[in-house]
N, C-alpha and C positions, 0 to 999 in steps of 0.2 A: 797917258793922257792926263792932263793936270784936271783938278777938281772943279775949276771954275765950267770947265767945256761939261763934264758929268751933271752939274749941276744945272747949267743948261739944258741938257738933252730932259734931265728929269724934271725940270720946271715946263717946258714946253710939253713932254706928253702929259706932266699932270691938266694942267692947260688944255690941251685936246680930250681927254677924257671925262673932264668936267664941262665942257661943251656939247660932248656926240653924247655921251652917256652918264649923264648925274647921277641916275639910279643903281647904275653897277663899279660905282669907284671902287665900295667896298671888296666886291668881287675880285676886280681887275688886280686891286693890292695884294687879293690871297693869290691870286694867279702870279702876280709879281715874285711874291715872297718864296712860294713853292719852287717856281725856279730857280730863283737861285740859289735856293737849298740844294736844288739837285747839281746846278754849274759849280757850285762849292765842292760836292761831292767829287763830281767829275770831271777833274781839269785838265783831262784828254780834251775833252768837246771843246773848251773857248781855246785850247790850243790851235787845234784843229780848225777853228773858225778865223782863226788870224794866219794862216798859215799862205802864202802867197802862190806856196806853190798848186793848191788848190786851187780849182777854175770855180770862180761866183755861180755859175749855172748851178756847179754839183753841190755846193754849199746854201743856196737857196734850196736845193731840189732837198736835202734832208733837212731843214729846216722846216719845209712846208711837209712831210711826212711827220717830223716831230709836233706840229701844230695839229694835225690834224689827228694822228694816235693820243695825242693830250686833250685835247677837244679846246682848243685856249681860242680866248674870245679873238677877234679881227682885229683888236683894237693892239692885242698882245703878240698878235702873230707878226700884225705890221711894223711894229719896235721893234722885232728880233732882225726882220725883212732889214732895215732899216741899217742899224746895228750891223751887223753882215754887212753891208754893202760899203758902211762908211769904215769898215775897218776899226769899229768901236767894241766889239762883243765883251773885250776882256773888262770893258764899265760896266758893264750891267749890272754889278751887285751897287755900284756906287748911284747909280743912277736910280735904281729900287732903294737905298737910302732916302737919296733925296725926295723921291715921290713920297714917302713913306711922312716921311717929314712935314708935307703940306695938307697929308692929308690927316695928319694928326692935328695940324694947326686949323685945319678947316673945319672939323669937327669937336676942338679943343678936347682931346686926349693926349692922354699920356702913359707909357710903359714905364715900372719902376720897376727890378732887381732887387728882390729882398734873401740876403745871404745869412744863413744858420746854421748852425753847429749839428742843429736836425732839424726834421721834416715839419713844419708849420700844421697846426691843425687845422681844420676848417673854418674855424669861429674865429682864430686870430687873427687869419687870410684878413676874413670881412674889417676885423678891425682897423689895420694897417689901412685896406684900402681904402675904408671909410676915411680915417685920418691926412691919408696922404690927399686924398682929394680936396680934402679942405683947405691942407698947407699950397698945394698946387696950382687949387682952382679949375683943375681941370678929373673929367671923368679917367680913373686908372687902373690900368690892367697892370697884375702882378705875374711877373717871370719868378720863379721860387727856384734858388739854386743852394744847395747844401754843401758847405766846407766845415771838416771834424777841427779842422787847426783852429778855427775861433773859441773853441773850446766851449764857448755861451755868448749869448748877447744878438745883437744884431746889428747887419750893414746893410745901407738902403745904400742906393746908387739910381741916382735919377739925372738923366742929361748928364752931365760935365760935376754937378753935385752929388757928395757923399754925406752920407747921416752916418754915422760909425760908431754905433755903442757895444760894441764887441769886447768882450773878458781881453782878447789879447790884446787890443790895443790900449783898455786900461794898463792892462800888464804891461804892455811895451813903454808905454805912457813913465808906467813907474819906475822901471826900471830906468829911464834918462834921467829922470829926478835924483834917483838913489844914487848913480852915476857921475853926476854933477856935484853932489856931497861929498863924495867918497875921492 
């Protein structure tokens, strides 16, 4: 499926869910995200879910046992319903994307990636995230991911934009310099 139909599917239930339920978007997004943490995991299931030779009754039928052992709100069960039926399931991480998306822009948040050589202390966290809030404008939740290869320094990565103050990219840095001399 191309991204524009994903993007669709995820603008219209963000769309519906800020209509039936303003109060629980937050919720609906964790619900969102959980799954398809777990359809990431297990990519038997959206195989299984696009599979033709399977009959829609029995593919609805675990579906609605899967909603109901999950306990996932109506709102959630019906996009899967949905999904299922239109031969879509293998979007759904893309589609939780895009909701993900609007509902950050509704809210004006934002997730940054801040990458370390090590483990960030607690007070730095605040720092960063105070900082980056200001350069972004928007409230920011930090993802903390450790790589040993940067050796020092730090790499921010927000949207499509990198902040790159990392030892090896100085180093890499220098060494095209040193390179171009030599």
């Amino acid at each position: 499926m191309n991204d524009k139909a994903e993007k669709i599917y995820g603008e219209a239930f963000f769309s519906l869910c800020r209509e039936e339920a303003p109060d629980k978007l937050k919720d609906i997004l964790g619900e969102l995200t959980e799954l398809s943490k777990i359809f990431s995991e297990n990519p038997g299931f959206i195989k299984l879910m696009n599979t033709p030779t399977v009959a829609l009754d029995e593919k609805l039928s675990l579906l609605d046992e899967m909603i109901k052992a999950g306990n996932l709100s109506e709102l959630c069960g019906n996009l899967l319903c949905v999904l299922c039926e239109k031969h879509r399931m293998g979007c759904f991480a893309q589609i939780v994307k895009h909701f993900k998306e609007l509902y950050y822009d509704e809210y004006k948040l934002a997730e940054i990636t801040v990458i370390t050589s090590a483990p960030l202390s607690d007070t730095l966290k605040e720092k960063i995230t105070a900082k980056m809030s200001k350069v972004i404008g928007k409230t920011v939740s930090l993802n903390e991911k450790v790589d040993e290869k940067l050796i020092g320094g730090i790499v921010i990565d927000y949207g499509s934009k990198r902040y790159d103050g990392s030892v090896k990219s100085r180093l890499d840095a220098l060494k095209g310099e040193l390179g171009s001399v030599i």
